[in-house]
C-alpha positions as CSV (number, residue, x, y, z in Angstrom):
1,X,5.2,9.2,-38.7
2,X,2.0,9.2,-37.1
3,X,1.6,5.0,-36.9
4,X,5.4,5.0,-35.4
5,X,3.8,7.8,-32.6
6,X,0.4,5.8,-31.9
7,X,2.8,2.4,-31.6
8,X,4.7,4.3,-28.7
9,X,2.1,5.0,-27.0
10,X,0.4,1.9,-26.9
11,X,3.6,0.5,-25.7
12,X,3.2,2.8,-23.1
13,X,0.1,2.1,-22.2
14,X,1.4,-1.4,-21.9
15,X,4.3,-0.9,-19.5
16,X,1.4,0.9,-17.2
17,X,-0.9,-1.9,-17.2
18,X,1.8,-4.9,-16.6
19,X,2.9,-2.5,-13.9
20,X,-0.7,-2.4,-12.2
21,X,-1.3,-6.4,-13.2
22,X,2.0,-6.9,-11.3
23,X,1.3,-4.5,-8.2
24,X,-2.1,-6.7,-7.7
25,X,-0.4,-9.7,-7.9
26,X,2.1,-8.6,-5.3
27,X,-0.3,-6.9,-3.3
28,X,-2.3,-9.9,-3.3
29,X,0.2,-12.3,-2.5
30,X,2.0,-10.5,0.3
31,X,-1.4,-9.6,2.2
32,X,-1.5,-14.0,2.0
33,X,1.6,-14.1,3.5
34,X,1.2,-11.6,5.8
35,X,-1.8,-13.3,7.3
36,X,0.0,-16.4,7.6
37,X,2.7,-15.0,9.8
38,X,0.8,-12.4,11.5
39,X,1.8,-13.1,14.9
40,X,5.6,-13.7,13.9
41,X,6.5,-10.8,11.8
42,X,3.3,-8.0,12.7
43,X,3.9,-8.4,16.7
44,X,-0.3,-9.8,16.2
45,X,-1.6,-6.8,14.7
46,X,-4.2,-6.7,11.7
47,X,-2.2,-5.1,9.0
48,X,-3.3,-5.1,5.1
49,X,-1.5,-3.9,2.2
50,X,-2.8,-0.8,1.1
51,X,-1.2,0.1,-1.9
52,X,1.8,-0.8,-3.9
53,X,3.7,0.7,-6.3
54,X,6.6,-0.9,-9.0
55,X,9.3,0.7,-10.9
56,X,9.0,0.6,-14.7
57,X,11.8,-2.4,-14.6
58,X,9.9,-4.4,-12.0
59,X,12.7,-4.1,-9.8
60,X,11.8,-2.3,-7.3
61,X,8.6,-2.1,-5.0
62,X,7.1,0.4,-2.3
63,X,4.3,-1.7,0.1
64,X,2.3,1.0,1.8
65,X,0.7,-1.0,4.5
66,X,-2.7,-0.3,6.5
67,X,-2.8,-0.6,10.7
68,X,-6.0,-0.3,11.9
69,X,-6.5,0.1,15.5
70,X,-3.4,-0.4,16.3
71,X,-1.5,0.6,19.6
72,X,2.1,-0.6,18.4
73,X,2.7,1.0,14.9
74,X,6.7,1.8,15.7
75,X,6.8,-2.0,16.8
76,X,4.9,-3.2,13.5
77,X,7.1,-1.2,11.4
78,X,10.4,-2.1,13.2
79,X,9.3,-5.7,12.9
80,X,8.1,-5.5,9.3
81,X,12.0,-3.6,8.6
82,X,13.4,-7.0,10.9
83,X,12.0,-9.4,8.9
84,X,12.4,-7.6,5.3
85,X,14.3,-10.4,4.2
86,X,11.9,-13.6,5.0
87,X,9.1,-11.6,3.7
88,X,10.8,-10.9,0.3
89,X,12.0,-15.1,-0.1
90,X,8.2,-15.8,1.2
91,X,7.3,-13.5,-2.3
92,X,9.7,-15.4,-4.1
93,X,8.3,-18.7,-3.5
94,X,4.9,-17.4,-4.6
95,X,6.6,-15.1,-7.5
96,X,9.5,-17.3,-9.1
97,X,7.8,-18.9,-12.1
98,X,6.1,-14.8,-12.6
99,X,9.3,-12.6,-12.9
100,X,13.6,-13.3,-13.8
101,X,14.5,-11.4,-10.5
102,X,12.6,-11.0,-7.1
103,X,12.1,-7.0,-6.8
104,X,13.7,-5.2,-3.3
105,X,11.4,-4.6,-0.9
106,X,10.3,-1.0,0.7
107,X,8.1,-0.3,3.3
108,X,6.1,2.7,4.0
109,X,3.2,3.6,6.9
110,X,0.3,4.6,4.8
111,X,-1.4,6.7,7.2
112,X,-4.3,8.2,5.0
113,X,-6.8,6.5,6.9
114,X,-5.2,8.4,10.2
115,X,-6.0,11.5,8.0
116,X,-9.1,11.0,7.1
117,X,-10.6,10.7,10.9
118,X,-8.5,13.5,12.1
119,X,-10.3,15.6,9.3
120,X,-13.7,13.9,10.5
121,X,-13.3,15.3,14.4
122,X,-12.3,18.6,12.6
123,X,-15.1,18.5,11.0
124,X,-17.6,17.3,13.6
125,X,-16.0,20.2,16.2
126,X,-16.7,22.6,13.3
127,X,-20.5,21.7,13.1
128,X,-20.5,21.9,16.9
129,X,-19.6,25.2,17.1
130,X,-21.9,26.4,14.8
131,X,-24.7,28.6,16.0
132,X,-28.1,28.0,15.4
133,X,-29.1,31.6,15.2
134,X,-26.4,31.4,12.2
135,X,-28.2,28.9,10.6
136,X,-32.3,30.7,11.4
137,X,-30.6,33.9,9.4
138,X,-29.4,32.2,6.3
C-alpha cells in the first residue's frame, strides 16, 4: 500500500512541474510576441507578462500582465481583449510542435506592483508623522 501512495504522489508532483515548465514556456514566448507587436496590439505601452497560471489539462491559461508607467491601462487591456485571437494563433505558431491543442486565453491586470507603492507612500507618510520627541523617549 504504501509504494502505490508514494507512486501518487510523485505523479503529482509531476503534473505540478510540467505545469510550471509549461507556464515558463508560455510566459516566455508571449512576452516575445508581445514585444514584437507592441505598438499594434499594447496601443505602445511597455507591458511584460507577470505571471501565468495553467489548468491541470493544459487547456486553459490566466496571463497576468505587468504595465509600468502607464497612463492608458483601460486602453491596453481593451486592446489586449481585441486582439485575444491573433495573440493566441501568434502562441500557436511558437507552441504547435509542444502541445495537441492551443490552450484559451485569459487576461488579468496584475496590479501588485500598484500595491506595493501605494503601501510605500503609506508608509513614508507614516514615518513623517512621527515625532521625534517619540523617538528621544523610547
Amino acid at each position: 500500500m504504501r509504494g502505490i501512495l508514494n507512486c501518487i504522489c510523485v505523479f503529482c508532483n509531476q503534473m505540478g512541474l510540467r505545469q510550471e515548465k509549461f507556464a515558463r514556456l508560455v510566459q516566455k514566448d508571449l512576452g516575445e510576441i508581445f514585444q514584437q507587436h507592441r505598438h499594434e496590439w499594447l496601443a505602445g505601452e511597455f507591458v511584460s507578462i507577470s505571471s501565468v497560471k495553467v489548468s491541470p489539462d493544459l487547456g486553459y491559461l490566466k496571463i497576468y500582465l505587468s504595465m509600468l508607467n502607464t497612463a492608458k491601462r483601460a486602453v491596453v487591456m481593451e486592446n489586449v481583449e481585441l486582439y485575444a485571437r491573433e495573440i493566441r494563433k501568434a502562441l500557436a505558431i511558437r507552441l504547435k510542435n509542444q502541445v495537441r491543442k492551443i490552450p484559451e486565453l485569459t487576461f488579468f491586470e496584475d496590479d501588485t506592483l500598484d500595491y506595493v507603492s501605494k503601501m510605500d507612500k503609506i508608509f513614508e507618510e507614516l514615518n513623517k508623522n512621527k515625532s521625534p520627541e517619540s523617538d528621544s523617549t523610547e
